[in-house]
C-alpha positions in Angstrom: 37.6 15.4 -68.1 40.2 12.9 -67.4 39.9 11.4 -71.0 40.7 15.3 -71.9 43.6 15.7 -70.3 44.8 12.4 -71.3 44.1 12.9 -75.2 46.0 15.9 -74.7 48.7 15.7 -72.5 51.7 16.7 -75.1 49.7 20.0 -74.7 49.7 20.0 -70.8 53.3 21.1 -70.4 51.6 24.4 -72.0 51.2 26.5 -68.9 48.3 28.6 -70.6 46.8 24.9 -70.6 47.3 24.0 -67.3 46.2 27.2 -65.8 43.3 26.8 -67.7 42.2 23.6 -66.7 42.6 24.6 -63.0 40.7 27.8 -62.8 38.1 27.9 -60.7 35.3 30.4 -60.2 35.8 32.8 -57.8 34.2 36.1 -58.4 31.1 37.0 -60.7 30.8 35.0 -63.8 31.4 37.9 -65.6 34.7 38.3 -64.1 35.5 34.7 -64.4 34.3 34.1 -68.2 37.1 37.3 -68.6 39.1 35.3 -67.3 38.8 31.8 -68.9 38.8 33.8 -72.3 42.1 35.2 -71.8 43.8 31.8 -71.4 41.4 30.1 -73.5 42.6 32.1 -76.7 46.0 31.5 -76.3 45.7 27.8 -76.0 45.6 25.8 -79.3 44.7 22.7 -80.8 41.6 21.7 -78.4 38.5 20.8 -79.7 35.4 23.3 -79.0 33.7 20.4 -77.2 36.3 20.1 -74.9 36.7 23.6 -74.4 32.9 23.5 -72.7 33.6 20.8 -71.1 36.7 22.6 -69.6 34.4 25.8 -69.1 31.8 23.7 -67.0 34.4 22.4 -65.0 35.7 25.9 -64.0 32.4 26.7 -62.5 31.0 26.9 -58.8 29.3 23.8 -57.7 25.6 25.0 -58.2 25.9 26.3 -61.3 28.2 23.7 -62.9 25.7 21.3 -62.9 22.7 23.4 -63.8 25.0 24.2 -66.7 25.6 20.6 -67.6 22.5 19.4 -67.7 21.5 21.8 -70.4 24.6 20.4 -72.5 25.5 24.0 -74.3 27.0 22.9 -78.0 29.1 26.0 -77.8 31.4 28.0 -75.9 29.3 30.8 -76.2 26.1 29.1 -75.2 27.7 27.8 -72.4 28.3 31.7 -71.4 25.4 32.6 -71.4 24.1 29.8 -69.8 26.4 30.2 -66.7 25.3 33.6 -66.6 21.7 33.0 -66.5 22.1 30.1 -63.8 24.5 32.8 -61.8 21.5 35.4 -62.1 18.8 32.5 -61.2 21.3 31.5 -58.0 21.7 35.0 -57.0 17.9 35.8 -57.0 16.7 32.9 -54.9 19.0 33.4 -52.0 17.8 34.6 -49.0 18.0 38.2 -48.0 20.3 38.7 -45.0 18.1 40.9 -43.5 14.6 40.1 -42.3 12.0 42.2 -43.9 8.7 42.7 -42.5 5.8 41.6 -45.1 5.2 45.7 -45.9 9.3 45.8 -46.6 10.6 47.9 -43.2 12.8 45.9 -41.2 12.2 45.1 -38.0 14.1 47.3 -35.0 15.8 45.7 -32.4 13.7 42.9 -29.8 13.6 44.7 -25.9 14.3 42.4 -23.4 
């Protein structure tokens, strides 16, 4: 990313470029793809690569790598491969609550 930021640096006094590079998930990736898009179109002259490279940066530890690894060859790819990695993440947390096996939660423990 460095190499990025190097290679384009006559761009980096662009503050749409700037805040782009330093966004960072915060929300849903739905809400953060909205986002990246709106700074994303009004920056020019960046290669697509670098834009998913600049997208995979942007993202939450967990999924930022599970995203990498897959190497997404577009900016849309890389979309819907953040959201699928957000979905996978969300649905192997643990519940908050503890659930008996039948699904009722417990009640409160008496002393």
């Amino acid at each position: 990313m460095d190499e990025m930021i190097t290679h384009y640096d006559d761009i980096k006094r662009n503050t749409f470029f700037s805040k782009l590079i330093n966004l960072k998930q915060k929300g849903s990736m739905m809400e953060h793809i909205e986002d990246f898009q709106k700074l994303n179109i009004r920056v020019k002259d960046i290669l697509e690569e670098h834009r998913i490279d600049v997208f995979i940066g942007t993202l939450k530890d967990k999924i930022q790598h599970e995203v990498f690894l897959l190497e997404p060859n577009s900016l849309e790819k890389a979309f819907r491969l953040a959201r699928k990695m957000e979905s996978k993440v969300m649905s192997t947390r643990k519940p908050t609550t503890h659930n008996n096996k039948d699904g009722s939660v417990p009640g409160p423990s008496l002393p």
